[in-house]
C-alpha positions as semicolon CSV with decimal commas, in nm:
position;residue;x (nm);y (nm);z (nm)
1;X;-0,300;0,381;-1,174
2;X;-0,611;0,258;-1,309
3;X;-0,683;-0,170;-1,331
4;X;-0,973;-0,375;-1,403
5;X;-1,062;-0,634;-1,187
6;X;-1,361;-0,829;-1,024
7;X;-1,528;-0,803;-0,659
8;X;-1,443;-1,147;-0,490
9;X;-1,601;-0,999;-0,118
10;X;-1,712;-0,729;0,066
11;X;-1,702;-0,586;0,439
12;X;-1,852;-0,267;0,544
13;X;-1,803;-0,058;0,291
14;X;-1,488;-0,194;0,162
15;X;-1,461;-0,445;-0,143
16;X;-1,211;-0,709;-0,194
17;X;-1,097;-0,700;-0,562
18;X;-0,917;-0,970;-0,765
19;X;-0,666;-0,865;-1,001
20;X;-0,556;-1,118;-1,302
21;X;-0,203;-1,057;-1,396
22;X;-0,138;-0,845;-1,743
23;X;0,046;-0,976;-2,041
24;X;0,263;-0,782;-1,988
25;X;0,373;-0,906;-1,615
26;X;0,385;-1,260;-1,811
27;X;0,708;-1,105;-1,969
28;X;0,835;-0,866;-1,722
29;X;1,210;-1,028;-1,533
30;X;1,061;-0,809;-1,215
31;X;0,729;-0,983;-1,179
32;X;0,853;-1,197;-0,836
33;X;0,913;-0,853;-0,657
34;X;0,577;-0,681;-0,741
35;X;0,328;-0,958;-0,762
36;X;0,253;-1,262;-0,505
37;X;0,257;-1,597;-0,533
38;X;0,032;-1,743;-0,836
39;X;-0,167;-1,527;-1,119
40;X;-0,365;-1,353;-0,923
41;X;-0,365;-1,019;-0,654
42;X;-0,623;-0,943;-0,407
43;X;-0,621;-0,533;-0,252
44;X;-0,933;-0,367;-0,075
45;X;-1,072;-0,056;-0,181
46;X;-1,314;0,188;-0,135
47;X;-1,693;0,058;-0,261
48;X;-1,768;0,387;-0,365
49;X;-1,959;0,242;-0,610
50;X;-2,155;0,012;-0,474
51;X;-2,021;-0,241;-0,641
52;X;-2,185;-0,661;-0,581
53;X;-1,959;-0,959;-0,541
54;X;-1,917;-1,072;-0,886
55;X;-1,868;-0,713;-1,069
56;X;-1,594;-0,638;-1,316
57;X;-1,475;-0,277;-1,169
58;X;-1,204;0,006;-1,258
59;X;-0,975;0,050;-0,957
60;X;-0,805;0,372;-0,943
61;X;-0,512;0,457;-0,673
62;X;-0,432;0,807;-0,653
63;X;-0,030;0,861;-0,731
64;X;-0,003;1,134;-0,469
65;X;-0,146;0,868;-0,224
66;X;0,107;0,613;-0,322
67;X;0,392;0,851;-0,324
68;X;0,279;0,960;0,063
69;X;0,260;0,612;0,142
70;X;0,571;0,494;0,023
71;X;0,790;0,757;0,191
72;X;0,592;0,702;0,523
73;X;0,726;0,320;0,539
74;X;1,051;0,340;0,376
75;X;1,136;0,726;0,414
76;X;1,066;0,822;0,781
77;X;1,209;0,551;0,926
78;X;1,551;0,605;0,683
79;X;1,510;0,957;0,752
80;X;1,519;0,932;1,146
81;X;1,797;0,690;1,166
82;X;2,061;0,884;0,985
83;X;1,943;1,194;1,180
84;X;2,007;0,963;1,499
85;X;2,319;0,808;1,324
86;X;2,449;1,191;1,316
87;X;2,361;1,284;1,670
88;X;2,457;0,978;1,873
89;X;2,867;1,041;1,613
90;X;2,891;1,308;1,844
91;X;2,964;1,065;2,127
92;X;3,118;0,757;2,001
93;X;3,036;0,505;1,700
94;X;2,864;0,283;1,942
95;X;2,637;0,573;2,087
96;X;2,576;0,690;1,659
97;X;2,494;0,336;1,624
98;X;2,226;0,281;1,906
99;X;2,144;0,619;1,834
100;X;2,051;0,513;1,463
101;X;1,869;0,211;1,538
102;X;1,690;0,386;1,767
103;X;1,588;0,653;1,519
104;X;1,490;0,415;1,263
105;X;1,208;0,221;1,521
106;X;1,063;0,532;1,636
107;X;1,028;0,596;1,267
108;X;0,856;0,236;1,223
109;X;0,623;0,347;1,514
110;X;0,502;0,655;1,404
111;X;0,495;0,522;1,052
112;X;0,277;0,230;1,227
113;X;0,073;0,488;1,416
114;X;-0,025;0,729;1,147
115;X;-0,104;0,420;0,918
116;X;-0,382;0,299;1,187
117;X;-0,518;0,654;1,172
118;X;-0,527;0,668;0,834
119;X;-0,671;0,323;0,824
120;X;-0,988;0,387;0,994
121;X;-1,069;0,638;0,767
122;X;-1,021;0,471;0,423
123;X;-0,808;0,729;0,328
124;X;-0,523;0,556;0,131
125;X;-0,740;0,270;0,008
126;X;-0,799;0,211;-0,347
127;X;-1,120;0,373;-0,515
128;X;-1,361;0,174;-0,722
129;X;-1,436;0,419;-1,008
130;X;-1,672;0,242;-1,248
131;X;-1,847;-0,039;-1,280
132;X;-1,785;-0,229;-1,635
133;X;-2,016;-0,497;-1,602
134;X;-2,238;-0,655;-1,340
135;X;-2,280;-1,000;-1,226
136;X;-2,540;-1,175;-1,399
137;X;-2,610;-0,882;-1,675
């Protein structure tokens, strides 16, 4: 996914970008879900540009990236408590259920865990691709 946006800060090689919303979100009945409050959405990215506060920049998100990232907070934990759902049925409901719950946090955790790795490293962050215009030019 590629958007155009503008630099509004930055912090050690990481930019904060400002998103206005499309004409398109103006229309669509699923806007509330994927966009916060007001007409406007902040992410950080990658600077890999060297991009200035004030620049108009392409922001590009790798899909692979997003796919990984989605199944790593929604999957895993899913994943782990059916798996502990089916293990703990071999005792009793109430052992599947505890069982399930508890396979569901320690999917949160490691979810949690592998995000802080990942984190440090910039790894799933947005790119800045291009620079369209700079401040002042």
């Amino acid at each position: 996914m590629r958007r155009r946006g503008r630099i509004i800060a930055l912090d050690n090689g990481r930019a904060t970008v400002c998103f206005e919303l499309q004409d398109a979100c103006e229309k669509c009945d699923a806007r509330a879900m994927c966009q916060a409050a007001g007409s406007k959405r902040t992410v950080s990215a990658t600077n890999s540009e060297n991009g200035q506060i004030g620049d108009e920049v392409f922001v590009e998100q790798a899909p692979g990236k997003a796919l990984f990232s989605a199944f790593l907070l929604f999957g895993l934990p899913i994943l782990l408590a059916l798996i502990g759902l089916s293990i703990g049925a071999r005792w009793g409901e109430t052992t599947s259920v505890i069982c399930g719950i508890s396979g569901f946090a320690v999917g949160l955790l490691i979810a949690k865990i592998i995000n802080n790795l990942l984190a440090r490293k910039y790894l799933f962050l947005p790119r800045i691709t291009e620079i369209v215009k700079k401040e002042g030019a």
